[in-house]
C-alpha positions in Angstrom: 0.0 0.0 0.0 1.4 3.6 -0.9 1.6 6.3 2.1 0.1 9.7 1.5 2.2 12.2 2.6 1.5 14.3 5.5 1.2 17.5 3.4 -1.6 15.9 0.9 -3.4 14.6 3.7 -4.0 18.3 5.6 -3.7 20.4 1.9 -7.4 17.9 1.0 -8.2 18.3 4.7 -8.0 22.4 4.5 -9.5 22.0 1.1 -12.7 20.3 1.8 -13.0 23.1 4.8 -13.0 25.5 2.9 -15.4 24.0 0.3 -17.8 23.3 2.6 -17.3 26.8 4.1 -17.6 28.4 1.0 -20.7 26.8 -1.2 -22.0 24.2 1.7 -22.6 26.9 4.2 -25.6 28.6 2.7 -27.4 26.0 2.9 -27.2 25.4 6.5 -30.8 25.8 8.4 -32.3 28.5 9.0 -33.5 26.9 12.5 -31.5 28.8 15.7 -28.8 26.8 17.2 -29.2 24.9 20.8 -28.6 27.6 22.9 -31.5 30.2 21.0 -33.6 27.5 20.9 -34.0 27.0 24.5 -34.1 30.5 25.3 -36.9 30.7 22.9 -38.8 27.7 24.3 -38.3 28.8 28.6 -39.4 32.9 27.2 -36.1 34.7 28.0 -34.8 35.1 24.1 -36.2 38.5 24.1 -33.7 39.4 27.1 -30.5 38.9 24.6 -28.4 41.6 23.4 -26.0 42.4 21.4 -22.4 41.7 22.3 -19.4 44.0 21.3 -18.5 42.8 18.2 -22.1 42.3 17.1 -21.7 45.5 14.4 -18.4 44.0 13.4 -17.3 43.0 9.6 -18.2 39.3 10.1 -21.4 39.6 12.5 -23.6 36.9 11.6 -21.8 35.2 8.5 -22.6 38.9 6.5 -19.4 39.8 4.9 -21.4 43.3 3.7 -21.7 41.8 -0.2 -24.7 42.6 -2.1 -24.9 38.6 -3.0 -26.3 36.7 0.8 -24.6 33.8 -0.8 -21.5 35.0 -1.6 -21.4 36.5 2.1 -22.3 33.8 3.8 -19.6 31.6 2.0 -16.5 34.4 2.4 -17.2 34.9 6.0 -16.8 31.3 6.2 -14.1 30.9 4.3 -12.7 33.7 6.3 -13.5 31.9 9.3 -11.5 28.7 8.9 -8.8 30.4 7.1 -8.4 32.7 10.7 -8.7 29.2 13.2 -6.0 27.8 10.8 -4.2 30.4 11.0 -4.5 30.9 15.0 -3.9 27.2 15.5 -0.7 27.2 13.4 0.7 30.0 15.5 0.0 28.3 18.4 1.7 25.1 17.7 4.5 27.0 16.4 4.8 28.5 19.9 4.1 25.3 21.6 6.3 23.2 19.8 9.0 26.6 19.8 9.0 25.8 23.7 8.9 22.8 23.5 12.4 22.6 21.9 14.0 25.2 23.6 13.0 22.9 27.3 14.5 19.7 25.5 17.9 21.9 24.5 18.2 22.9 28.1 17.9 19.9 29.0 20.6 18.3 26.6 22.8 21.1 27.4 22.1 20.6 31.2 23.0 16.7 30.6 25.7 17.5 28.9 27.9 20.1 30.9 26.9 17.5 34.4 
């Protein structure tokens, strides 16, 4: 059996995310999520307001485009491409650490 690189496996990964974010997303329901549903069934939904970035660029998947499709799909695609992006910089920091504890370590070893 062949071996698929590491690289192919999270370049189809990040591609089918972003598909789906893209041209998948629009046609998500239109029902609310868990957590608006309760508040609509036990009367308190009417209480909720809007939180500080509620006016912001992204605010309910509207990237400001005429098209409600095309919106929907770039703020999604805007979504995963910013949690790839804030997961990569935090194993880069992690693993950053990581290595400089294991070369204190070795130099520690080392100079005993």
């Amino acid at each position: 059996m062949k071996r698929v690189s590491t690289k192919v496996v999270a370049g189809g990964i990040l591609l089918v995310a972003l598909l789906l974010a893209g041209f998948v997303s629009f046609y998500a329901s239109d029902s609310p999520d868990g957590l608006e549903s309760v508040a609509e069934d036990k009367g308190f939904v009417d209480t909720a307001g809007d939180h500080a970035t509620g006016d912001g660029p992204l605010a309910d998947y509207d990237a400001g485009l005429d098209s409600e499709r095309a919106s929907v799909g770039v703020a999604g695609v805007v979504g995963v491409l910013v949690v790839l992006a804030l997961g990569t910089g935090l194993t880069y920091v992690v693993r950053r650490r990581t290595r400089e504890v294991d070369d204190e370590r070795d130099s520690a070893t080392t100079s005993a």
